[in-house]
C-alpha positions in Angstrom: -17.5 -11.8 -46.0 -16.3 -8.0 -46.3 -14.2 -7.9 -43.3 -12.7 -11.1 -45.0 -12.3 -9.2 -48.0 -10.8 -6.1 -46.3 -8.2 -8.6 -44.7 -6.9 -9.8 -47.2 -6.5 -6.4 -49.4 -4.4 -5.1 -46.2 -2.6 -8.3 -45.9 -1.4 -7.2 -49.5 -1.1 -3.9 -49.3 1.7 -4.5 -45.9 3.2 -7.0 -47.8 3.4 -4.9 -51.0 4.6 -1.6 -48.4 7.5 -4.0 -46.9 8.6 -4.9 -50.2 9.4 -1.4 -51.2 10.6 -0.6 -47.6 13.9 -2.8 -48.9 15.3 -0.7 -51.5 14.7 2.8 -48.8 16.4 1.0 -46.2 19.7 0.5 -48.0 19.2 4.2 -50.4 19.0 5.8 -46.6 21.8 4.1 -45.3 24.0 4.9 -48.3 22.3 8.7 -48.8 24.4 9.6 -45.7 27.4 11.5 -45.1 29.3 9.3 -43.2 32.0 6.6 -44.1 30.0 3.8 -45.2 31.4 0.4 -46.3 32.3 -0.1 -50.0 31.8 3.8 -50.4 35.2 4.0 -52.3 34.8 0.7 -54.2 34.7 0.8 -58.0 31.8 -2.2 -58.1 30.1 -0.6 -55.1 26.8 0.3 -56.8 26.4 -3.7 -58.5 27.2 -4.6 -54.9 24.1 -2.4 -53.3 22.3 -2.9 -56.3 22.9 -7.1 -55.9 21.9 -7.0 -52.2 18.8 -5.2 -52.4 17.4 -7.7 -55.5 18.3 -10.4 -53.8 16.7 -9.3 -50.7 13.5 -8.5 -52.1 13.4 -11.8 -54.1 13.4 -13.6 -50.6 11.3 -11.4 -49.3 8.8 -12.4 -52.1 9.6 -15.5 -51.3 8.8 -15.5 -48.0 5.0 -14.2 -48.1 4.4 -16.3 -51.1 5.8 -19.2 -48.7 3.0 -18.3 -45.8 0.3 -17.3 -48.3 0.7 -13.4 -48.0 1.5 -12.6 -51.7 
């Protein structure tokens, strides 16, 4: 019953961990100094900002989907 337990808090706790991992991926890729994509665009940051919400709400729902949430 513990090890079930313990499962099932580190099923959450990776789930949780690659939620967050969504908003660093695109802040690293942006934090660069190179020529990025939309870099000179006046609506650049609701663009980023769009992507990475939407992105996390299917990643939520995703794991809720297979019962990892």
């Amino acid at each position: 019953i513990a090890a079930n337990e313990l499962n099932k808090t580190f099923r959450r706790l990776t789930s949780i961990s690659i939620f967050l991992m969504i908003p660093a991926v695109f802040s690293g890729l942006y934090g660069m100094n190179v020529k990025l994509p939309f870099a000179d665009d006046l609506h650049a940051f609701s663009a980023i900002f769009a992507a990475v919400v939407i992105s996390s709400f299917i990643m939520v729902w995703v794991f809720r989907r297979k019962h990892w949430l």
